[in-house]
C-alpha positions as CSV (number, residue, x, y, z in Angstrom):
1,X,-9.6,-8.9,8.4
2,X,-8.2,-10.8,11.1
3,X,-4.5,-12.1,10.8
4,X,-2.4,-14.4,13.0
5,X,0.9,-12.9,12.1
6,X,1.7,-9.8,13.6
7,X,1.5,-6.9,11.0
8,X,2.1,-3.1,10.6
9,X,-1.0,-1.5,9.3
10,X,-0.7,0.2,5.8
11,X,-1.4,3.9,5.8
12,X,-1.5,6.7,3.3
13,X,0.2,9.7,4.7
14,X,0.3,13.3,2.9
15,X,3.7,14.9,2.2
16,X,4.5,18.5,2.0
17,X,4.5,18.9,-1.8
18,X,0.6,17.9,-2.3
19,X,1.4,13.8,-2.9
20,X,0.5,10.9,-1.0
21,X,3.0,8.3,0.6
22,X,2.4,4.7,1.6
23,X,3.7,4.1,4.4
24,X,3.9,0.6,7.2
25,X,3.3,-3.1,6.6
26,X,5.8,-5.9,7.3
27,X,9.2,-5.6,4.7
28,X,7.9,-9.0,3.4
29,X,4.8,-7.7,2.5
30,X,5.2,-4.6,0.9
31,X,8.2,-7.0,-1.4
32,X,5.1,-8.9,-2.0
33,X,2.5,-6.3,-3.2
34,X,5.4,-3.9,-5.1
35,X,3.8,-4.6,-8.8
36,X,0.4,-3.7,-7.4
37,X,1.8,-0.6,-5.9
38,X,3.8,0.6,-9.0
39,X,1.0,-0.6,-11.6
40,X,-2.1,0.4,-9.3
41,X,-0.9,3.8,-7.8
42,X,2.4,5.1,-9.6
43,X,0.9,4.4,-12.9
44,X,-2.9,4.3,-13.0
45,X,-3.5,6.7,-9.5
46,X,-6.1,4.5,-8.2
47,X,-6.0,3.7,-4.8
48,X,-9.6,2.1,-5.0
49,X,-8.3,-0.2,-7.2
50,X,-5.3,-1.3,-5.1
51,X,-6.8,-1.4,-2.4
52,X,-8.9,-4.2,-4.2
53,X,-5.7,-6.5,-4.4
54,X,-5.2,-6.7,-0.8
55,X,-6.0,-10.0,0.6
């Protein structure tokens, strides 16, 4: 995808304890794509499917 605002990539990183952070992107949008991160990966574990919501 090419952009022409200047944007942190997303990236999943592992954490000690076995879980997954999400970590980058602009403070604008990770406000902006908050539900899809609570309802797609906190609640349902599908990062296929979130992933899916990214425009």
């Amino acid at each position: 995808m090419v952009s022409r605002v200047e944007e942190k990539p997303l990236t999943f990183e592992p954490d000690k304890d076995g879980t997954i952070q999400l970590k980058g992107g602009n403070l604008d949008f990770m406000r902006s794509i908050d539900s899809d991160i609570k309802y797609w990966l906190e609640i349902n574990g599908s990062v296929p499917c979130f992933l899916g919501t990214l425009q």
